[in-house]
C-alpha positions in Angstrom: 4.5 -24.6 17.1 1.1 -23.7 15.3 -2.1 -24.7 17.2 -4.0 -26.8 14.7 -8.0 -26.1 14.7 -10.9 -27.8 12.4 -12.7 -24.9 10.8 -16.7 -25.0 11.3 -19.1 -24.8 8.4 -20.2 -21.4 8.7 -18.8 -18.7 6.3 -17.5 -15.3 7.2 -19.0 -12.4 5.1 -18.7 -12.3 1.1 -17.5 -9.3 0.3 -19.3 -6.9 -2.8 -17.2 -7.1 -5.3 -18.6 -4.5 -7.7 -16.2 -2.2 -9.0 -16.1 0.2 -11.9 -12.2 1.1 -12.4 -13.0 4.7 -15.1 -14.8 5.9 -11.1 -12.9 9.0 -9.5 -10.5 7.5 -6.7 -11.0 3.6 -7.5 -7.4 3.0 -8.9 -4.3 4.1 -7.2 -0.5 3.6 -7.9 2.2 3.7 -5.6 5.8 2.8 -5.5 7.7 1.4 -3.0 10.8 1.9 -1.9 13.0 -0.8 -1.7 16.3 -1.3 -1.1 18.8 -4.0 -1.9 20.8 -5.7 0.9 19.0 -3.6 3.8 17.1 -0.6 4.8 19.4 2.3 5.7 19.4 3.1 9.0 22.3 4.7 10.2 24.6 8.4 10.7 27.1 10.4 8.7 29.2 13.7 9.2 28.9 15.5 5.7 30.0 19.3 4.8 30.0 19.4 9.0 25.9 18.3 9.5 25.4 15.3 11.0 23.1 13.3 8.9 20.7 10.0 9.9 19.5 7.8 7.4 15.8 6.3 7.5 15.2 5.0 4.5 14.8 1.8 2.0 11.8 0.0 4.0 10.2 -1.1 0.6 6.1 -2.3 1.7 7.3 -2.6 5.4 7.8 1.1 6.3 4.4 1.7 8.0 5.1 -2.1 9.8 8.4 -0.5 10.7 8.3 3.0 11.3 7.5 3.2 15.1 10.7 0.6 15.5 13.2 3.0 13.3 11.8 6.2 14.7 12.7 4.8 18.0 16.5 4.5 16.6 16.7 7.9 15.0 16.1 9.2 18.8 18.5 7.8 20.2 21.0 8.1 17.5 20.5 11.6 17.5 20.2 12.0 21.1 23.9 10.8 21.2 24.7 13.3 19.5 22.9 16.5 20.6 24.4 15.4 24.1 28.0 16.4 22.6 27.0 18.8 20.3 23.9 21.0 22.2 22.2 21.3 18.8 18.5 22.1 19.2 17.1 22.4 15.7 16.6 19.0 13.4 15.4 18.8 9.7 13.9 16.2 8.7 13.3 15.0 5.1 10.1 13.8 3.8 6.7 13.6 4.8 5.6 9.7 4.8 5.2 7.6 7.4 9.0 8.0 8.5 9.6 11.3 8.3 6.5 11.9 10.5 7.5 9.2 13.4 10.6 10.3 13.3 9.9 14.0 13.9 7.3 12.8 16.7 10.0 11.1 18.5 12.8 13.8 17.7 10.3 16.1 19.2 10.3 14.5 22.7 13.8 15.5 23.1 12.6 19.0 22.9 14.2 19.6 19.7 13.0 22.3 17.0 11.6 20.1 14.7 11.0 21.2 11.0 9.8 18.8 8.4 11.2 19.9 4.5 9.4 17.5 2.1 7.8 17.9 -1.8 4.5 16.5 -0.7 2.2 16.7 1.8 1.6 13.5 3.9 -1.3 12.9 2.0 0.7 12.5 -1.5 2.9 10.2 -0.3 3.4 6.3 -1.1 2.6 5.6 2.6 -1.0 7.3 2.3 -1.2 4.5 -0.6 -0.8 1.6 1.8 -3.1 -0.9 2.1 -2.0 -1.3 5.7 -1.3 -4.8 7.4 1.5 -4.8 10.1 3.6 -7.6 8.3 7.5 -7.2 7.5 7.1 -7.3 4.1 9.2 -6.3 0.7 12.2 -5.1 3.0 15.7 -6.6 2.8 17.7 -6.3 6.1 21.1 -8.4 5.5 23.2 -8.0 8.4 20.5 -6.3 10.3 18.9 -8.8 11.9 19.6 -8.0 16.0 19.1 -4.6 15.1 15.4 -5.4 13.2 14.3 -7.7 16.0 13.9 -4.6 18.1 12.9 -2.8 15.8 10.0 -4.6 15.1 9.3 -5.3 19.1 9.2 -1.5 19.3 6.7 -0.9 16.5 4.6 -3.7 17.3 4.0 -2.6 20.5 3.8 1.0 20.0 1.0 0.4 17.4 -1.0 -2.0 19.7 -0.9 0.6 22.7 -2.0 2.7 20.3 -5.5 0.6 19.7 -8.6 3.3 20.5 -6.9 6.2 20.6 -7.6 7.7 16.8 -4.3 6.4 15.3 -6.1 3.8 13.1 -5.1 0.6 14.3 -7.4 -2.5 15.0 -6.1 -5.9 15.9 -7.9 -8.5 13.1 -7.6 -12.0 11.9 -5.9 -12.6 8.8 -6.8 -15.2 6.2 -4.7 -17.2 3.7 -4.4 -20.1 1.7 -0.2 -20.2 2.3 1.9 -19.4 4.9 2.6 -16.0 4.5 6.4 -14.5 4.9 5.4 -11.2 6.5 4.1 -13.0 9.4 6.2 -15.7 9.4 9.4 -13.8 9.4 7.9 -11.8 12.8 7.6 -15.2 14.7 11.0 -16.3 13.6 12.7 -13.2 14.8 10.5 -12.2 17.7 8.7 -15.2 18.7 5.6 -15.0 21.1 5.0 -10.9 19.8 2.4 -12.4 17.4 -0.3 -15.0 18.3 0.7 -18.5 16.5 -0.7 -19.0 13.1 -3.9 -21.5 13.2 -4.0 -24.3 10.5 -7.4 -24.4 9.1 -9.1 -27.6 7.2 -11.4 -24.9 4.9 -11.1 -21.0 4.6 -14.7 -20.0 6.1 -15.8 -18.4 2.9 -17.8 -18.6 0.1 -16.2 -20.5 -3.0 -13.6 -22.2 -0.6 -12.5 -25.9 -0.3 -8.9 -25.7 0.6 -7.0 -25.7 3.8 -5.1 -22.5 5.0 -4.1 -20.4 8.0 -5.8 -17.9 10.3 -3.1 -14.8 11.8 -3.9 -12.5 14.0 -2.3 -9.4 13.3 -3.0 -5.3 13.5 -4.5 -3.2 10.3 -3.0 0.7 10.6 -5.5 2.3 7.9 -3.1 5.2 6.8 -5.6 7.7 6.2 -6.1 7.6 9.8 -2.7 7.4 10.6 -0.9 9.9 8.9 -3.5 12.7 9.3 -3.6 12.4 13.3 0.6 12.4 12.7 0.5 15.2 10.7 -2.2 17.3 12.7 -0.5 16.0 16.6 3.0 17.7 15.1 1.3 20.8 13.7 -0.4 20.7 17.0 3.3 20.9 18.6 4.9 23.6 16.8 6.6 21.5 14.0 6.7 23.4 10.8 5.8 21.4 7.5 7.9 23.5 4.9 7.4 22.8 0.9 10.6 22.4 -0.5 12.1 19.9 -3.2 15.7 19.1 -2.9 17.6 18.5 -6.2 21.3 17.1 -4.9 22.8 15.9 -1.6 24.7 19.7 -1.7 21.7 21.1 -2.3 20.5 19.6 1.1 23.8 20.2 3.1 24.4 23.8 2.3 20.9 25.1 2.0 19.6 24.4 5.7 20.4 26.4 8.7 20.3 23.0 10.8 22.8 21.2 11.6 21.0 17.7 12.5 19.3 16.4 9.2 17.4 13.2 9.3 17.0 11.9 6.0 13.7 10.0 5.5 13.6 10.5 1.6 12.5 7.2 0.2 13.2 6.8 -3.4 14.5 10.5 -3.3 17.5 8.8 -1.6 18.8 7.4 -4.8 18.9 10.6 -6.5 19.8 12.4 -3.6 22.4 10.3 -1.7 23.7 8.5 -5.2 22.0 5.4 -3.6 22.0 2.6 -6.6 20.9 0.3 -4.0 17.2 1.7 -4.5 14.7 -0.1 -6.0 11.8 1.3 -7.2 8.8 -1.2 -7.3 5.9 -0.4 -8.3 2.2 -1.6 -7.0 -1.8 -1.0 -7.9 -4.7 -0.7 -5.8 -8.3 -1.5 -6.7 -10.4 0.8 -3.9 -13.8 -0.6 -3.0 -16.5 1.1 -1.3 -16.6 0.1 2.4 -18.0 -2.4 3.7 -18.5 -2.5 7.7 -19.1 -6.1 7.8 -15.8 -7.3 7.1 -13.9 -7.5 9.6 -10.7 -9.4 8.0 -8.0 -9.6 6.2 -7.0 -12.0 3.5 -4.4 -13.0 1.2 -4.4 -15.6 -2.0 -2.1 -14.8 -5.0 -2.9 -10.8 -4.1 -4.9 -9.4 -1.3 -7.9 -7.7 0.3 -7.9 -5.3 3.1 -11.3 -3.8 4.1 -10.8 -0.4 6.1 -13.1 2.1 7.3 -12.5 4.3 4.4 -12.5 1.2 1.5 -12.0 -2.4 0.4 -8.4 -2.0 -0.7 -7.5 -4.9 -3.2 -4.1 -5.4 -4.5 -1.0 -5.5 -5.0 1.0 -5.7 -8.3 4.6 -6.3 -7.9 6.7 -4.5 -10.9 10.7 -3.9 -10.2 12.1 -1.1 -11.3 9.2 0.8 -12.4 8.7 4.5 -10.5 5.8 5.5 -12.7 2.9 6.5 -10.7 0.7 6.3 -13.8 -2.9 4.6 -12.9 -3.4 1.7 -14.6 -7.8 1.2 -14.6 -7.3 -2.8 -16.3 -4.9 -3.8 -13.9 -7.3 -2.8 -11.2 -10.6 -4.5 -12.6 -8.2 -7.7 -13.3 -7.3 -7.6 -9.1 -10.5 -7.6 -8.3 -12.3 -10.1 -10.7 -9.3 -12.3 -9.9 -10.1 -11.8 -6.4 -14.0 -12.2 -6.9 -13.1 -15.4 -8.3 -11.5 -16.9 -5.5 -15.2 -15.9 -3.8 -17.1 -17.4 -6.3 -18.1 -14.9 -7.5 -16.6 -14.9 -10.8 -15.2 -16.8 -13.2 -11.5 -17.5 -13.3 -9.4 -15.2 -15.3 -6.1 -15.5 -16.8 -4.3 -12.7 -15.2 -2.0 -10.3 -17.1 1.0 -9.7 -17.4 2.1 -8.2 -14.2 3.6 -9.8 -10.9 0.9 -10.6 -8.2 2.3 -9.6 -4.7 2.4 -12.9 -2.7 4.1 -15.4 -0.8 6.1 -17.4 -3.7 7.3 -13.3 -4.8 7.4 -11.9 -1.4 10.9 -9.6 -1.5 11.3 -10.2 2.1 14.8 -11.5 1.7 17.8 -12.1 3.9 20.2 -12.1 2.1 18.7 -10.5 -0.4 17.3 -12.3 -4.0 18.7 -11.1 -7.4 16.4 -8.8 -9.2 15.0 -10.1 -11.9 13.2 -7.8 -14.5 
């Protein structure tokens, strides 16, 4: 059950909320990759390479990746144990291509990673970063996510000091929030309970809400050190863009592929069960003195490197296109909820929060 507290008088920090959206590197567009019914985590023999799937984790797949990367060892440790392969592929360059090769590579595999971009250019170097199972179906999957997200959670928090980007922080919001929620439901006593609060402790707040206590994993931390440990270890990170699934089967020498495409998976793999969904950022100039996370119709991560504010929430759309008035209208909606702005009527885009949350099991209809 929820320990119940009576918040004290005294504010938290305000944050600075100035912004100018035309600035280099203020605006940024991702897309996640979601997909319906569950993520895709599992093997098949194709044109004689044995192929794992890591894929589909929509805004979960830093929260995750640890967890999966764990099950792409041993799935393909079964299998090097028959076959003696020593060589894997893996496919892409986010956040699960790169756990996944730094796990494949403690079985002393040859470990090459074949992706279009470079770690940096991918949707998980867009993150904003909170460890929450968010925007991820997993129908059918539920024993096998419980672990999954034991392992990541505790592979992150070991990881606390160490120059992977991970801080342990409170997090603030004026609902219950899924991400979260959904954690203590399926692995209850990983997180701290959630404390009811009689007043947010900041500026412009009346309202109850809750206080989490959760881990932020700033991904321009994370992925660099990934990137730069596996270079470090002799992994090779090869430029190549695959164009069809027998593209990908008869061009590589390997015979173990792990496929951690994202999106690419539904050209690739003629996966019509991905989703593209598309999200913008609003990137503020750091600000030290915040140290937490909140979360009201939209939210605010402040990180070492910026204030991330965000997210919209629009199904179906891959286009990576920045979008400078969506980003001003985050942040003067979330300056508002400060005080320190008037209210605005928001556009016409979906706000990423609890009530829209795509953290489904089973999984909701899309609706366009």
């Amino acid at each position: 059950m929820p320990s119940e507290r009576v918040d004290a008088d005294a504010n938290l920090p305000t944050p600075n909320f100035t912004f100018d959206p035309d600035a280099p590197c203020t605006c940024v567009t991702g897309v996640r990759p979601f997909r319906e019914g569950s993520y895709r985590l599992d093997a098949e023999t194709a044109s004689g390479k044995f192929v794992v799937h890591n894929y589909g984790h929509g805004g979960a797949g830093i929260t995750l990746s640890w967890g999966c990367a764990a099950k792409v060892k041993e799935i393909v440790q079964k299998r090097i144990a028959v076959s003696h392969d020593t060589e894997v592929a893996v496919l892409g360059a986010g956040v699960m291509g790169l756990t996944a090769a730094t796990r494949l590579r403690e079985l002393g595999l040859k470990v090459t990673i074949y992706s279009d971009r470079r770690p940096v250019q991918t949707t998980s170097f867009k993150a904003g970063g909170q460890w929450a199972v968010s925007v991820v179906a997993f129908e059918g999957k539920e024993e096998e996510l419980k672990g999954i997200i034991k392992t990541a959670y505790t592979t992150f928090k070991n990881s606390i000091g160490k120059g992977f980007g991970v801080s342990e922080v409170p997090n603030f919001s004026k609902s219950v929030t899924p991400g979260l929620e959904k954690v203590m439901d399926l692995v209850p006593g990983l997180l701290p309970d959630r404390v009811s609060l009689n007043r947010l402790p900041f500026e412009g707040h009346t309202k109850p809400g809750f206080q989490y206590q959760t881990l932020l994993v700033e991904p321009p931390i994370f992925l660099p050190r990934l990137e730069r440990d596996l270079k470090a270890a002799g992994v090779m990170f090869v430029p190549r863009k695959f164009l069809t699934k027998a593209d990908v089967l008869t061009s590589l020498a390997e015979k173990l592929i792990v496929n951690c495409t994202g999106l690419g998976a539904k050209r690739l793999w003629s996966d019509d069960k991905m989703v593209p969904i598309q999200g913008q950022l609003a990137m503020l100039p750091a600000q030290p003195a915040l140290k937490y996370l909140y979360g009201q119709d939209g939210y605010m991560f402040p990180r070492s490197d910026h204030v991330v504010i965000g997210a919209t929430f629009e199904e179906c759309s891959d286009s990576e296109t920045l979008e400078p008035d969506v980003c001003k209208s985050l942040v003067q909606h979330m300056a508002s909820l400060f005080g320190q702005a008037a209210p605005i009527t928001l556009p016409h885009f979906h706000i990423h929060h609890p009530s829209n949350a795509r953290l489904v099991n089973p999984p909701l209809p899309i609706t366009v």
